[in-house]
C-alpha positions as CSV (number, residue, x, y, z in Angstrom):
1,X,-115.5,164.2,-134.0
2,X,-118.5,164.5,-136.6
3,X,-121.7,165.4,-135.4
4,X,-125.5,164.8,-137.0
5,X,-128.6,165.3,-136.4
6,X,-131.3,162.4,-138.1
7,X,-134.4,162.9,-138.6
8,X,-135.9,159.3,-140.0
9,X,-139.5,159.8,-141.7
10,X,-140.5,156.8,-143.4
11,X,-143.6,157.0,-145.4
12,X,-146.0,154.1,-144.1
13,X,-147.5,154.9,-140.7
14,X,-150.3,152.1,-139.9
15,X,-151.7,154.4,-137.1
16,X,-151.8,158.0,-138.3
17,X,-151.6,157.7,-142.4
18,X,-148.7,160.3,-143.6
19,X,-148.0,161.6,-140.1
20,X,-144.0,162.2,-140.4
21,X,-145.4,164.8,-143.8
22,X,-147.2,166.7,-140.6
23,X,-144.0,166.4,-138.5
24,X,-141.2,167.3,-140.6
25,X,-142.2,170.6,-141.4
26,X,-142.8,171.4,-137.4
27,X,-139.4,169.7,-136.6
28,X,-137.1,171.6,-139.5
29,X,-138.4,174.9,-138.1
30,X,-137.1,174.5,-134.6
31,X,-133.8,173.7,-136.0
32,X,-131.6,177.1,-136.6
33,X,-130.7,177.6,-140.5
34,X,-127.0,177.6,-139.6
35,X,-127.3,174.1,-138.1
36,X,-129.2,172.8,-140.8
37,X,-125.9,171.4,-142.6
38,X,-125.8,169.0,-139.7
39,X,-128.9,167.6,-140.3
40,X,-129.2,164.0,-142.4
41,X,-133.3,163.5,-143.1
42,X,-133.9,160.1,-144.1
43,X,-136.9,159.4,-146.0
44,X,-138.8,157.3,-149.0
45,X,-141.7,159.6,-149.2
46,X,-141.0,161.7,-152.0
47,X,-142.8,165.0,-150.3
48,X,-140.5,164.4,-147.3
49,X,-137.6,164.3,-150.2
50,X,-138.5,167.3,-151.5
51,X,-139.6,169.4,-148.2
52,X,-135.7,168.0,-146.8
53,X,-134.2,169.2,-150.5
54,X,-136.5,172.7,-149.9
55,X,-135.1,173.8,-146.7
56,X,-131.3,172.8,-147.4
57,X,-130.6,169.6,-145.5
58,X,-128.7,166.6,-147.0
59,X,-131.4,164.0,-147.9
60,X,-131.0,160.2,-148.3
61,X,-133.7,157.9,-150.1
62,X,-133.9,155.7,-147.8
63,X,-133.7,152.0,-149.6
64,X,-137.0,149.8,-149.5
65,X,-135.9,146.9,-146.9
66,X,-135.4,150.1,-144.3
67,X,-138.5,151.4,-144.8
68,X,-140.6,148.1,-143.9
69,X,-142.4,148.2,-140.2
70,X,-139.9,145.4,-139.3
71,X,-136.9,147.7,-140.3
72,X,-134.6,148.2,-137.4
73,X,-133.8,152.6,-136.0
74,X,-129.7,150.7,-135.5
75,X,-129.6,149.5,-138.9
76,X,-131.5,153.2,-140.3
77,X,-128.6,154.7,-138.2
78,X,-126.0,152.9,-139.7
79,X,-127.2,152.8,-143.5
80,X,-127.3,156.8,-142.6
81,X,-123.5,157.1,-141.1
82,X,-122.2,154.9,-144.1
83,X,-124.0,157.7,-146.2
């Protein structure tokens, strides 16, 4: 069985502006380095990109229509185990 951890940090945030950039960071430093190629962050904010690419986890740009506020965490999930 293959296991993943997802971490889905879309840019737009209407109530805190850029939140998930705060977030990420705080998150990636609880996880243990040698679990880190488990972890899938999903992202189409270009710091987030490079902050995922920085501390070694596999990165997916996420595509626009799953980055909109009506964008669905089940079809996030699956566009990220098809990846």
């Amino acid at each position: 069985m293959n296991r993943f951890f997802l971490i889905p940090a879309r840019k737009g945030s209407k109530g805190v502006p850029y939140k998930n950039r705060s977030l990420v960071p705080v998150i990636m430093n609880k996880i243990p380095k040698q679990h880190r190629e488990f972890v899938l962050l999903t992202s189409n904010d270009n710091e987030i990109i490079k902050l995922g690419n920085d501390m070694g986890v596999k990165v997916r740009l996420r595509p626009d229509e799953l980055a909109s506020d009506t964008a669905s965490m089940k079809s996030v999930i699956i566009d990220a185990i098809s990846f």
